[in-house]
C-alpha positions as CSV (number, residue, x, y, z in Angstrom):
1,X,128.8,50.5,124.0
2,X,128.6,52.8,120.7
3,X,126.4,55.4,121.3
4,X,125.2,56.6,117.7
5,X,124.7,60.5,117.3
6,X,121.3,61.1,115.9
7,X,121.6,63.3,112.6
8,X,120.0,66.7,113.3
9,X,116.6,67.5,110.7
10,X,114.6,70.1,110.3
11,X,111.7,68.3,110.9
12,X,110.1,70.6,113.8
13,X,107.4,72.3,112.1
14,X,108.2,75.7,114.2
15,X,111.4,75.8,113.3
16,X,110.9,75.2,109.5
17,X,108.9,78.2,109.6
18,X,111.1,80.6,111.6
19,X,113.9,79.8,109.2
20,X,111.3,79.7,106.3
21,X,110.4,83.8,106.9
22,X,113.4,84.2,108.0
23,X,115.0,83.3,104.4
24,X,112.1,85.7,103.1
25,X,113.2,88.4,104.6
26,X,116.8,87.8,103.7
27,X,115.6,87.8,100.2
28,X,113.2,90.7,100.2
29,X,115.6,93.2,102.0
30,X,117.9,92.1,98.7
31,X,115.3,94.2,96.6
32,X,114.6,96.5,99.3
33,X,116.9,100.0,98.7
34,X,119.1,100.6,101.6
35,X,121.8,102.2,100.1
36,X,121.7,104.9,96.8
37,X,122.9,102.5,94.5
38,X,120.4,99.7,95.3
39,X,117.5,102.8,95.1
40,X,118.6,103.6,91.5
41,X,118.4,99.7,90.7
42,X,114.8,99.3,91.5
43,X,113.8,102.6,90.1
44,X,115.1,101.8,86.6
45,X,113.5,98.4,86.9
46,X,110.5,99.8,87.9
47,X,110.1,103.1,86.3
48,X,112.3,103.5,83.7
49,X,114.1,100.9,81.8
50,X,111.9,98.6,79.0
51,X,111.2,95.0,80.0
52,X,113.0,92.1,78.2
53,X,109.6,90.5,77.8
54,X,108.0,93.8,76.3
55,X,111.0,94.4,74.0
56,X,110.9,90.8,72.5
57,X,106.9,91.4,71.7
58,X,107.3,94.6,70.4
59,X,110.2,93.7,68.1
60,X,108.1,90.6,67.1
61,X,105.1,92.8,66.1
62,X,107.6,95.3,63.9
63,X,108.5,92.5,62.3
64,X,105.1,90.8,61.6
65,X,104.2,94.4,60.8
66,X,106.4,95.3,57.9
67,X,105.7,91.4,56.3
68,X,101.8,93.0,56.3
69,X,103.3,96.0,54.8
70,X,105.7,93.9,51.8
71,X,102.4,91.7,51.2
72,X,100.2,94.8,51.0
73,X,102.7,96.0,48.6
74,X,102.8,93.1,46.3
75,X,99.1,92.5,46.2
76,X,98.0,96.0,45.1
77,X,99.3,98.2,42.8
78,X,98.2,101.6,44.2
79,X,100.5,100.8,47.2
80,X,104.0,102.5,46.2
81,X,107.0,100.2,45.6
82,X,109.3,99.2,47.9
83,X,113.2,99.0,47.9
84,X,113.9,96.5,50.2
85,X,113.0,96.7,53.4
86,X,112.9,99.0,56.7
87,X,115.4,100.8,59.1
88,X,114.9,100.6,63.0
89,X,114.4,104.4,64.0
90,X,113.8,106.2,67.1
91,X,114.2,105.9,70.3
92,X,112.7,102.5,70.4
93,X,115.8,101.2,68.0
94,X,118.2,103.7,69.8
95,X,117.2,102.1,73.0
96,X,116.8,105.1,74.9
97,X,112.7,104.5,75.0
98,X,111.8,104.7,78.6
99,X,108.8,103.2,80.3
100,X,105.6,103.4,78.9
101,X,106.8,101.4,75.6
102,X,103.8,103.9,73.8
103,X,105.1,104.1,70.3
104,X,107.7,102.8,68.1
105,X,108.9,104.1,64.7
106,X,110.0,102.4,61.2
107,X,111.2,104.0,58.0
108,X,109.5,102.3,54.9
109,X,112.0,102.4,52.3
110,X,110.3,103.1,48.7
111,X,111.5,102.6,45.5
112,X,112.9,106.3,44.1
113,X,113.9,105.0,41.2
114,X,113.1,108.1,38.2
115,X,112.9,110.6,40.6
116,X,115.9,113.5,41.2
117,X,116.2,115.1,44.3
118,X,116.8,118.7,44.7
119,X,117.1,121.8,47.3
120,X,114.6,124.1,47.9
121,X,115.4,127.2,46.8
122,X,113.8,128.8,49.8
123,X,114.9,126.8,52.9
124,X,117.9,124.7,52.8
125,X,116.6,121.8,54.8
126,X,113.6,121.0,52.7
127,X,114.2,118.8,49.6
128,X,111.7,118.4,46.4
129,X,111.7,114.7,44.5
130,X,110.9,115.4,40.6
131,X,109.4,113.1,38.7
132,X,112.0,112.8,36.2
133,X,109.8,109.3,34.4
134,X,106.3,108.6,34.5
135,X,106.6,104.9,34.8
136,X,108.1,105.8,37.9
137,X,106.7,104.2,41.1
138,X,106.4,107.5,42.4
139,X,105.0,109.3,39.5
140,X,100.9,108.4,40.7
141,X,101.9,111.1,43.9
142,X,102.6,114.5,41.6
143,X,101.5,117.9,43.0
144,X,100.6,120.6,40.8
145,X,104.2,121.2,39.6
146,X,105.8,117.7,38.8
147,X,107.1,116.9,42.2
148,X,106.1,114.0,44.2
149,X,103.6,115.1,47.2
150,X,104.8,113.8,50.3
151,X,101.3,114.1,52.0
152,X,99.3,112.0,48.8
153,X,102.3,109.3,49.4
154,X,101.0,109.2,53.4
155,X,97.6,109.2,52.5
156,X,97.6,106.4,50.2
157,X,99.7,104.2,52.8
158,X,97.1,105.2,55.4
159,X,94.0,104.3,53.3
160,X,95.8,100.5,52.5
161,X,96.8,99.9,55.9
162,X,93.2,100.3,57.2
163,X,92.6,96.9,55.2
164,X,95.1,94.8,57.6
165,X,93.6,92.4,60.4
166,X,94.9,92.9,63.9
167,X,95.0,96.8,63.7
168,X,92.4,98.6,64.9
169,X,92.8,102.0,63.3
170,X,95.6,104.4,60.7
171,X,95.5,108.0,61.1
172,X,98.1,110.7,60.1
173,X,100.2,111.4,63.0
174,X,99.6,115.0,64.2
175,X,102.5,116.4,62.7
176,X,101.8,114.6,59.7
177,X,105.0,113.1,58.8
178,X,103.8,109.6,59.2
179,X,101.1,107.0,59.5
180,X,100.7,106.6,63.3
181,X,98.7,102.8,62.9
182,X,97.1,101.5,66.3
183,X,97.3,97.6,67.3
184,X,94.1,95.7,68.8
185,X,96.3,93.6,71.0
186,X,99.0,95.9,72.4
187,X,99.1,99.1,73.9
188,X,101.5,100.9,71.9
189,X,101.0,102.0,68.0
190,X,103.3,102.3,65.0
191,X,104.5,105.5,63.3
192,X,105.0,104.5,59.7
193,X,107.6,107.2,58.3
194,X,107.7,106.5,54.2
195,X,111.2,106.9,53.2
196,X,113.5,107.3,49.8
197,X,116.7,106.5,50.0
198,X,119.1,108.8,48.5
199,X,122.2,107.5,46.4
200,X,125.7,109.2,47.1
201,X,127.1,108.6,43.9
202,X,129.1,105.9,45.1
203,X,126.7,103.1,45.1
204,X,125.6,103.6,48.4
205,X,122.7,105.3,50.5
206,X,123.7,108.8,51.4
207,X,120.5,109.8,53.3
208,X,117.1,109.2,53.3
209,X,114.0,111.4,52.6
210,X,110.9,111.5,54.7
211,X,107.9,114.1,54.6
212,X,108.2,117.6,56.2
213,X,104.1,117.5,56.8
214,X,103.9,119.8,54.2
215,X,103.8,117.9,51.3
216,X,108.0,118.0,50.4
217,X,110.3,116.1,52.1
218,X,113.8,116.8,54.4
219,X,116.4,114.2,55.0
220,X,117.4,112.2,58.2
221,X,119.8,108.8,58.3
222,X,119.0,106.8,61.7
223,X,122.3,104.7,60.6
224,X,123.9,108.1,62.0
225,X,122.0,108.0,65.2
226,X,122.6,104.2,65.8
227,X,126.6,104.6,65.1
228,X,127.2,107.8,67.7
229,X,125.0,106.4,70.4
230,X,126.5,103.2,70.4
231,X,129.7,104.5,70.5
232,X,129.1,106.5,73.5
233,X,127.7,103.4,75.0
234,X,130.9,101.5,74.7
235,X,132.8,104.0,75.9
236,X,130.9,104.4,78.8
237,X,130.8,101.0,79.9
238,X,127.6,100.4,78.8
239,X,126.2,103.0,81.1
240,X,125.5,105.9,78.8
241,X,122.1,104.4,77.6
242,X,121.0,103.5,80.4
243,X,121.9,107.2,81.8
244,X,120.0,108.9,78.8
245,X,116.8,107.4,79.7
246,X,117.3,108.1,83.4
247,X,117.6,111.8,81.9
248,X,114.8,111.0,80.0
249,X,112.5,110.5,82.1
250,X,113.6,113.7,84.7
251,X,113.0,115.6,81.5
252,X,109.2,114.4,81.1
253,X,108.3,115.6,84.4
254,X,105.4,118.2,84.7
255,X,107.2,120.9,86.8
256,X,109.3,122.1,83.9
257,X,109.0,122.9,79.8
258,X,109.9,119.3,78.4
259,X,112.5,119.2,76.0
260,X,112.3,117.5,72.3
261,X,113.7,113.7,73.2
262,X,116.4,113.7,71.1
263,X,117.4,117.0,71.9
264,X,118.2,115.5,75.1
265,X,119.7,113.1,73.7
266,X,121.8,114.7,71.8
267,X,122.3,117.1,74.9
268,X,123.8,114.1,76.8
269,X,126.1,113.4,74.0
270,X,127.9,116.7,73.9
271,X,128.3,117.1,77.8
272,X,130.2,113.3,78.4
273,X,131.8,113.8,74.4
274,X,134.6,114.5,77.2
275,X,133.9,113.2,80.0
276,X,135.6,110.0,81.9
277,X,133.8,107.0,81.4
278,X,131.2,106.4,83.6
279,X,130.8,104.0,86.1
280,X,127.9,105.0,88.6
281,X,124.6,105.9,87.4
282,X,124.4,108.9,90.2
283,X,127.8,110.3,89.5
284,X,126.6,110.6,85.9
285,X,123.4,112.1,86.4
286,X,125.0,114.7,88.8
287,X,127.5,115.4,85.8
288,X,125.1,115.8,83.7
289,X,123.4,118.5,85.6
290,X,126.4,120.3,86.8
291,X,127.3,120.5,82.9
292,X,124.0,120.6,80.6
293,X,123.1,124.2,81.2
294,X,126.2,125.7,79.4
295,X,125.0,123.7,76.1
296,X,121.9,124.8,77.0
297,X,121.9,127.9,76.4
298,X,123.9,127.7,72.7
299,X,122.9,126.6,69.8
300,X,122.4,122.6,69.1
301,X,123.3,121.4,65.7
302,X,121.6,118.3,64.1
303,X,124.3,115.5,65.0
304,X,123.7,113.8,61.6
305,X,124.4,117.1,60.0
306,X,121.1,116.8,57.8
307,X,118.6,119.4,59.5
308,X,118.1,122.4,61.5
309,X,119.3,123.1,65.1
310,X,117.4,120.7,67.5
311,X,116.4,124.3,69.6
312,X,115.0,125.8,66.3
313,X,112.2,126.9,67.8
314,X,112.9,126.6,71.5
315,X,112.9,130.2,73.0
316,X,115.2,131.1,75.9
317,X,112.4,131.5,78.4
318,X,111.7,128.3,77.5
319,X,115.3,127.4,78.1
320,X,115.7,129.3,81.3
321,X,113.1,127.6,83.1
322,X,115.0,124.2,81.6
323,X,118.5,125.5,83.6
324,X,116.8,126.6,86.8
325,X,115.1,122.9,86.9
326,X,119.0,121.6,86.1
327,X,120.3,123.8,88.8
328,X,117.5,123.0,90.9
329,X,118.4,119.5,90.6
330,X,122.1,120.0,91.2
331,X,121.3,121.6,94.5
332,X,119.5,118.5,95.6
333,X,122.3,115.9,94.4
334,X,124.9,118.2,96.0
335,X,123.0,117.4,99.2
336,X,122.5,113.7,98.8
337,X,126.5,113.6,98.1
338,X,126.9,115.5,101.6
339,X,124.6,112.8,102.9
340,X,126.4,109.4,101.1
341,X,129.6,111.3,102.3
342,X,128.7,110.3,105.9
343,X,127.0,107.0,105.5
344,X,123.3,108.6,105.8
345,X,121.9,106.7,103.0
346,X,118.6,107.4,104.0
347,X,118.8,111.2,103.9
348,X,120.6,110.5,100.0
349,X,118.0,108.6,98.9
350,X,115.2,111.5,99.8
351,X,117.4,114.0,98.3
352,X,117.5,112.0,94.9
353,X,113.4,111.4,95.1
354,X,113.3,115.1,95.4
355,X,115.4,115.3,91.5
356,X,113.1,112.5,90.4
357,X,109.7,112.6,92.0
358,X,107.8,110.5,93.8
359,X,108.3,107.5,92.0
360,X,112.1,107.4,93.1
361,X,112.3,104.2,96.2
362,X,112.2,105.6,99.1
363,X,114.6,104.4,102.0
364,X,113.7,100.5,102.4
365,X,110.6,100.3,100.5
């Protein structure tokens, strides 16, 4: 007699949902943080790093935006010439924007074409555009002594950007340097930065000029920006981004003066210009801290090399609160280390909520 074993199913309601909450909680303790590392994950997922989906819609609006902005140019002859199209600028296009994706900047090349730039005489950062022809696009912006006016430039972008659909309002930004232009649909708004590009007498773009918000101009090239921070980021395994915004957003907490962004930025730069390249995101924030408050406290040079120190008008209280919040924060890492040191990951995780506030994962949640 053959006696035929009888294939084993999982047909038993019961046990379908044992192993059914079972696999649940398998999966959900994945994305729960148990150990430092997994605690950093969810935090920049949650906190910190820009979504894929939000990027894709954002970069899909700048680029609707700036087809308004050539149409708006070609239909109406008050609007000033373009020369070709805009540059990615900020830390939007840097990629060191951190969650909430509130603003993102563009530089509107315009035509310069019979204007000459020169140096003010009185502060060598500030530039004046002459009006060297008056069929120039340029030459319906004069001030009072030839030069083209920054500010009437703004003004008259502001006034024909009110006229597009989907927008719900154009203002001058606060530090009026730009056209800050609000969408109906999405939460964040556009800072419009006019720009002249700036020939370097060997057929190519030496720098660009946008307003000071007083009615001249100074230079800045976010090619610069783009080439340095991406080359940190390859050096660093592609973990130096994603460590500036983590600095980034410990530097926009309350309980301290907030530094410029891209001073931090560029603060990041100089302390791992040395460093080895970094692997974990901890190690490299605890670097950063134990090393940030000597280039603190000296001078910071524009990295393009086209304006004023970044600290310019940063006093040193200012500065030494900044340091005591770094060393603060070094005193905590050093003991969530003493804690990962012995396998307590759920003391290290409460040590690094206490660098970055209560929004840091606590242990298992």
């Amino acid at each position: 007699m053959v006696i035929r074993q009888r294939k084993s199913t999982c047909t038993n309601p019961s046990i379908s949902a044992i192993l059914s909450r079972v696999s649940k909680q398998i999966l959900w303790s994945f994305y729960m943080p148990y150990t430092v590392w997994g605690a950093f994950d969810k935090f920049r997922k949650d906190c910190i790093d820009l979504s894929d989906t939000s990027t894709k819609t954002a970069i899909a609006s700048r680029d609707y935006l700036f087809d308004q902005i050539k149409a708006l140019a070609q239909n109406n002859n008050s609007f000033p010439r373009l020369s070709g199209g805009y540059l990615k600028f900020g830390s939007f296009a840097r990629k060191t924007k951190i969650q909430p994706l509130d603003d993102i900047d563009i530089l509107v090349l315009l035509n310069g074409k019979g204007t000459v730039s020169s140096i003010s005489p009185s502060d060598p950062f500030t530039y004046w555009l002459k009006i060297n022809d008056e069929n120039a696009s340029l030459a319906t912006f004069p001030d009072a002594y030839g030069y083209v006016d920054s500010n009437k430039v703004m003004y008259r972008i502001r006034d024909l950007l009110k006229t597009i659909s989907n927008y719900s309002k154009a203002e001058i930004h606060k530090k009026l340097n730009a056209v800050t232009l609000k969408l109906t649909s999405y939460p964040w708004v556009f800072d419009i930065v006019p720009a002249v590009p700036i020939n370097d007498g060997q057929g190519g773009i030496g720098y660009y000029l946008i307003p000071n918000g007083l009615g001249k101009w100074i230079r800045t090239d976010p090619r610069k920006d783009s080439d340095i921070i991406t080359s940190f980021n390859t050096t660093h395994n592609s973990k130096f981004i994603p460590t500036v915004r983590l600095l980034k957003y410990w530097n926009a907490r309350t309980h301290k003066p907030r530094l410029m962004s891209y001073y931090i930025e560029t603060l990041a730069i100089k302390v791992f210009q040395y460093a080895t390249p970094i692997n974990e995101y901890h190690s490299a924030v605890k670097y950063f801290f134990d090393n940030c408050p000597l280039y603190l406290n000296i001078s910071c040079p524009d990295p393009k090399g086209l304006g004023p120190n970044l600290d310019l008008n940063i006093d040193q209280q200012a500065k030494q609160k900044v340091s005591d919040a770094m060393r603060e924060a070094t005193g905590f890492i050093y003991n969530a280390s003493i804690a990962s040191n012995v396998q307590d990951e759920k003391t290290a995780i409460y040590w690094w909520g206490r660098v970055f506030g209560s929004s840091f994962p606590s242990y298992g949640s």
